[in-house]
C-alpha positions in Angstrom: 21.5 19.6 -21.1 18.4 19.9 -23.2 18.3 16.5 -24.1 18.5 15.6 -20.5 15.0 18.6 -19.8 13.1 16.8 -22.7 13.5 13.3 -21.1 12.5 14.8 -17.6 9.7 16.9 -19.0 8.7 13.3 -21.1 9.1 11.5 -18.0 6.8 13.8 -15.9 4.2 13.9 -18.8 3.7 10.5 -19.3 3.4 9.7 -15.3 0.6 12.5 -15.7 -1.2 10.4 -18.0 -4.2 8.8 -17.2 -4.1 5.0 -16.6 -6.2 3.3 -18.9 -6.4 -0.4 -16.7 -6.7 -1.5 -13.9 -3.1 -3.0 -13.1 -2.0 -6.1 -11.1 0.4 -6.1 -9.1 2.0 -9.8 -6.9 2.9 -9.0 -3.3 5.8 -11.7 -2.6 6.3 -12.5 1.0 8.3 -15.2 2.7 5.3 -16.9 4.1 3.2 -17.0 0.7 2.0 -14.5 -2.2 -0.7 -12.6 -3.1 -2.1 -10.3 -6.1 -3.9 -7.1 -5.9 -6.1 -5.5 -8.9 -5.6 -1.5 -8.1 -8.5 0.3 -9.0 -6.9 3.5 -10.8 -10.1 5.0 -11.8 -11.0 5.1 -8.5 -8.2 6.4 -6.9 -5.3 7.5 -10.1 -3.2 9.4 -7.9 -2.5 6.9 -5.2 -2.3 4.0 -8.0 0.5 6.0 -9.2 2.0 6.7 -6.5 1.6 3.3 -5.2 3.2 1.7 -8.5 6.0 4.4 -8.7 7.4 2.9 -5.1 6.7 -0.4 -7.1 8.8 0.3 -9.7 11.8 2.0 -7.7 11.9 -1.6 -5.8 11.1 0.3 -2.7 8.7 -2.5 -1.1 11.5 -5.2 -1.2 12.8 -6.2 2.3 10.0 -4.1 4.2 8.0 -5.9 6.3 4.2 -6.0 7.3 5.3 -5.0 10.8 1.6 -4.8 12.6 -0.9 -7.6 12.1 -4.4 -8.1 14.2 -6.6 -11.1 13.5 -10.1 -10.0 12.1 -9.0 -6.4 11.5 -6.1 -5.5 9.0 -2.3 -6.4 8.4 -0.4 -3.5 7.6 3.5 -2.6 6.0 5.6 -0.9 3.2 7.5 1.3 5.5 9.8 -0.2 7.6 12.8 -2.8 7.4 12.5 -6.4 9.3 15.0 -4.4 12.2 11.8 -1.8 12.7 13.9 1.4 10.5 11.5 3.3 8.5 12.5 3.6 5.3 12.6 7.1 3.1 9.9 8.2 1.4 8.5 10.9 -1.4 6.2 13.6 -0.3 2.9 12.4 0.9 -0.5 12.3 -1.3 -3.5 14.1 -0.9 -6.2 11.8 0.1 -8.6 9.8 -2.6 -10.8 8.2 0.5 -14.0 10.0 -1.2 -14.3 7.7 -3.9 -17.0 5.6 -3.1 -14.9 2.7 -1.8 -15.3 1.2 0.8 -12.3 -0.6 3.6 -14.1 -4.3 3.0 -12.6 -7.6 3.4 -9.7 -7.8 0.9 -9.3 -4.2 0.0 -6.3 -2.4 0.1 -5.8 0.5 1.7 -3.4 3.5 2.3 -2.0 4.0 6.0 -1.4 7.4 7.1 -0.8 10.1 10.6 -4.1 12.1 12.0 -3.7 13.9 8.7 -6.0 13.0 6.1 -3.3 13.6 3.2 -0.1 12.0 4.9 0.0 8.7 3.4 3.1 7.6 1.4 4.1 4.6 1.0 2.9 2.1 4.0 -0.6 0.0 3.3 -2.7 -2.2 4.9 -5.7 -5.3 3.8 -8.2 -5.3 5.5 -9.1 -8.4 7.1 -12.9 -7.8 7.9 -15.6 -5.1 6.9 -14.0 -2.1 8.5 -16.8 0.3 8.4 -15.1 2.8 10.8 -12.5 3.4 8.2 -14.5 4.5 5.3 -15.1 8.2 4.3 -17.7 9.8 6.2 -17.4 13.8 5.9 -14.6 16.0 5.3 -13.5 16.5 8.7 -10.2 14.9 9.9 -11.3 12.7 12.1 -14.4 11.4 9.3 -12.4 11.5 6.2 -11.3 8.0 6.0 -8.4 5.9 4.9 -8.4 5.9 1.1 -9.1 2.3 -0.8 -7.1 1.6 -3.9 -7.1 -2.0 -4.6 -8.2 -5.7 -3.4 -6.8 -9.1 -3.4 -7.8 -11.0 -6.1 -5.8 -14.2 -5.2 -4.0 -15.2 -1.4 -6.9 -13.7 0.8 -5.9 -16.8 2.6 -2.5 -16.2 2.6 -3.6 -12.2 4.6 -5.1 -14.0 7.0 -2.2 -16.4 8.0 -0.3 -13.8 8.4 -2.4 -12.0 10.8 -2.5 -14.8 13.0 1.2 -14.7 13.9 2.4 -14.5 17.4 3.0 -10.1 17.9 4.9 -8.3 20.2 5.9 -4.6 21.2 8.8 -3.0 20.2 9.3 0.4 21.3 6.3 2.5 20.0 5.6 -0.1 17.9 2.6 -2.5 18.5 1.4 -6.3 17.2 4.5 -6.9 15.5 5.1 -10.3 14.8 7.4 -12.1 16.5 9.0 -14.0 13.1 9.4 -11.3 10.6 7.3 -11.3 7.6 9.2 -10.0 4.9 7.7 -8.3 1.6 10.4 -10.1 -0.9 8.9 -8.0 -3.7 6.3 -6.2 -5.3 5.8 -6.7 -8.6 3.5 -5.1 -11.4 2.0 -7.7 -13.4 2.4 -7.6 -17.5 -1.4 -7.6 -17.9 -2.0 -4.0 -18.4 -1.3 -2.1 -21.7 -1.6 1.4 -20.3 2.2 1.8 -18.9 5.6 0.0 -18.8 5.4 -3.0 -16.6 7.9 -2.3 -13.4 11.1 -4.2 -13.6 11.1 -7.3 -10.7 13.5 -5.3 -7.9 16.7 -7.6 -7.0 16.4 -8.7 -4.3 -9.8 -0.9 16.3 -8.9 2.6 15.8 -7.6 4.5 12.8 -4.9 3.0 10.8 -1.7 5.6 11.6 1.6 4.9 9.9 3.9 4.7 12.5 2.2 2.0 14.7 -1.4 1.3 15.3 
């Protein structure tokens, strides 16, 4: 038993520690790839918790289930058949960090609440000024910026383009699924283990938008 508390306790410490890079990580999708730098000293504590779903192989088989020309695409929550998936506790928000929702960046997706993001994301597909950080009032504080695409900004805006339709609550959902085949942290950072490969114009809100 306490060889099984000093792991944990080991565990917990080093996911406490600082990141020292700026990872990479390769979004896989069925219609083409792209890779993200993820700027963890801007925003450490959704890097983490964006690379923790990373390395559990969470993304795999979600899809990017709302897509709008000229604004965003957004996914990492639900399954090709519109089921969210589980997820951890939310994060507080990071969207005070100076970064802005410009063409390429990624961003966090979340409710009203400022710190209700989890897992789901979005690129933004134009300089979306009306979803930076402007004060800290709800409806002003922002969708939090963590990365940007360094390679298949082309890709993002293919998949925008796609014929949408509405399920349920759901809005612009493509017709064709696109399917996030992986996520995958990159081996070009020293500062933590690299995640294993798994197996397999309003506010950006979680459930639909």
């Amino acid at each position: 038993m306490k060889s099984v508390t000093r792991l944990f306790t080991l565990s917990a410490l080093l996911f406490s520690l600082p990141l020292l890079a700026r990872p990479m990580v390769e979004i896989r999708t069925n219609r083409g790839v792209m890779v993200a730098e993820l700027y963890s000293d801007k925003a450490p504590k959704t890097v983490r918790n964006f690379l923790q779903y990373v390395g559990d192989g969470f993304y795999s088989q979600t899809t990017f289930h709302r897509v709008i020309p000229g604004f965003m695409i957004q996914g990492g929550g639900l399954t090709a058949s519109m089921e969210p998936k589980a997820t951890r506790a939310p994060i507080a928000s990071e969207s005070n960090n100076g970064l802005k929702n410009q063409f390429g960046t990624l961003a966090m997706a979340r409710t009203h609440d400022p710190d209700s993001a989890t897992s789901q994301f979005f690129i933004n597909l134009s300089d979306n000024k009306h979803l930076n950080y402007y004060k800290p009032t709800p409806d002003y504080m922002g969708y939090t910026v963590f990365g940007k695409l360094v390679k298949g900004e082309d890709v993002a805006e293919a998949l925008s383009k796609q014929t949408t339709q509405t399920i349920g609550d759901f809005t612009d959902v493509p017709v064709e699924a696109i399917t996030i085949e992986a996520i995958v942290r990159l081996p070009d950072s020293p500062d933590a283990p690299v995640a294993s490969k798994p197996t397999s114009k309003k506010p950006v809100r979680k459930r639909s938008k």
